[in-house]
N, C-alpha and C positions, 0 to 999 in steps of 0.2 A: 550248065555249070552252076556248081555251089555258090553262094557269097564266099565263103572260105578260099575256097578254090580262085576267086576274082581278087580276094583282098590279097593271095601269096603270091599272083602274078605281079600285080600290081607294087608289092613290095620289092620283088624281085626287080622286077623294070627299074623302077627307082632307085635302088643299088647302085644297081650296074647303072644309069646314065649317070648316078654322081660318082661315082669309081672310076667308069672311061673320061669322063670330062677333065674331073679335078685329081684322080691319082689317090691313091699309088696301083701299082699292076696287080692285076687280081685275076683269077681263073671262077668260074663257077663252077661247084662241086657237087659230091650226094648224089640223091634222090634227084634233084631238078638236072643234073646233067646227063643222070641215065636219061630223063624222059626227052632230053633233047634227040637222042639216037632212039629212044621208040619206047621206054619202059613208062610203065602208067605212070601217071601225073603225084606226087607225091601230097600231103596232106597236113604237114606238121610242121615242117620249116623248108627255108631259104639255106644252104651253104656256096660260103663263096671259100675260097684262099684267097690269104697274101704273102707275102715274103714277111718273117718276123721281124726283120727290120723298118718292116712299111708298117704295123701296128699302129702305132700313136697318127700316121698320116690317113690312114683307113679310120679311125675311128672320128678323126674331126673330120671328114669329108663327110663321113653319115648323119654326122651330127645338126650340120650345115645344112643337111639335104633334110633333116627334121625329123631323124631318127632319135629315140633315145639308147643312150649305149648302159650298157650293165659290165660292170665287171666283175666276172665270177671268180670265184675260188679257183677252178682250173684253171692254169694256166697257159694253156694251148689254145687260146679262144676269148674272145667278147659276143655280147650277142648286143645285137641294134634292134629296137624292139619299134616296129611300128601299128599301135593299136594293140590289136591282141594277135600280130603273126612276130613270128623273131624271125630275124637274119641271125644265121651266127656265120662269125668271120673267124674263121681257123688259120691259125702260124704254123701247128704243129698236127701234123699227124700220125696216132700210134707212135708218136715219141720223137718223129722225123719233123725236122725243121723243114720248113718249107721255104725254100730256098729260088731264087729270079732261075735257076732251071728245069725247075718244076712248073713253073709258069711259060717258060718257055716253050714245055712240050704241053700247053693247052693247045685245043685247036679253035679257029673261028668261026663262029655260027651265029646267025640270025636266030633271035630267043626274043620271041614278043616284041618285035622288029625292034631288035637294036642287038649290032653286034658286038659279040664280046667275045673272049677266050673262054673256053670250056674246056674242063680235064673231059682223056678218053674215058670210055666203056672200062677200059683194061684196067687205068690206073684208078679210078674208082671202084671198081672191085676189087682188084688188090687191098685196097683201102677199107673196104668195105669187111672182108674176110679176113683180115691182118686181126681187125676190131671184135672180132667173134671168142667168147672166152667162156670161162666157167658161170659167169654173172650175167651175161649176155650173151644169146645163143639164138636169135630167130631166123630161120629157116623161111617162113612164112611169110613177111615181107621184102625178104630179099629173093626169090623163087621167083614173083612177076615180073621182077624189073631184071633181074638176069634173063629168063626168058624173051623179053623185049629183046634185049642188046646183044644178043647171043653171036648173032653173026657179023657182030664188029667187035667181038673181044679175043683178044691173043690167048687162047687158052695157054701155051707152052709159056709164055711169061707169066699166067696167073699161078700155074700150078710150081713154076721157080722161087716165084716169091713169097709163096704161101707155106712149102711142103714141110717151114718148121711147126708149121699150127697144127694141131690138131684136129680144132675144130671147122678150119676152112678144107685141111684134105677131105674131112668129113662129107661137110658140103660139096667139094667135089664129086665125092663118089656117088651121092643121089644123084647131082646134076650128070652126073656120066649115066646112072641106072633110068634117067629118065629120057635121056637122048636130049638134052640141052645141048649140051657141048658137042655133040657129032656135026 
């Protein structure tokens, strides 16, 4: 394992024990929640949710635990920067609040021993391909980490939630031409 690879676990872990301790409800997201169900290890950041109500209680909780928080322009997100890895803590996604029943349906899993809620395969791909647009269009790191999680994701709910995108049908139809989704 990379330094990198040890500093993202490690920021990860930290998170989440100051999140399950001290609050507010949080799910882990992305990249790191695919790899919880089996897609490679991701490289670039940490995402967690919260409820956009829980925002200002999320952000001093990381603060406390010795993160520093940035506030971006966008406003679906903060990111908690520890060293040179970021958490970012997402409220909103592709435009959806994220709401205590979206947390609700995380499920629990041991993630570098210590439990916490994790969104499924399904609904981070959903998420994932909702996000795919004219400006943004990779194929290429989203292909290994669907491959990973294939046979824990609801295809008939990803292709309901997607079928107004374009560019996620798109992605379907490789992922059908390549036998992912069989």
């Amino acid at each position: 394992m990379c330094p990198r690879d040890e500093r993202l676990r490690r920021s990860l872990r930290s998170a989440a024990s100051a999140l399950k301790e001290h609050g507010p409800r949080f799910a882990l997201a992305g990249g790191y929640a695919l790899w919880v169900f089996g897609a490679p290890e991701p490289v670039h950041d940490v995402d967690f949710v919260v409820a956009e109500a829980d925002v200002e209680t999320a952000a001093e909780t990381l603060a406390k635990a010795g993160f520093v928080i940035e506030r971006t322009p966008e406003d679906w997100l903060f990111k908690a920067h520890a060293q040179d890895v970021v958490v970012d803590v997402l409220h909103r996604v592709n435009g959806v609040v994220v709401g205590h029943q979206h947390l609700d349906a995380a499920e629990v899993h041991d993630v570098l021993a210590v439990r916490i809620p994790v969104l499924t395969p399904t609904t981070v791909l959903i998420q994932k391909l909702l996000a795919l647009g004219e400006h943004f269009c990779d194929f290429t790191s989203l292909l290994p980490a669907v491959r990973g999680v294939r046979e824990r994701v609801d295809w008939q709910q990803v292709r309901a939630a997607t079928a107004d995108n374009d560019y996620a049908v798109a992605f379907l139809v490789l992922a059908d031409r390549l036998r992912i989704t069989a």
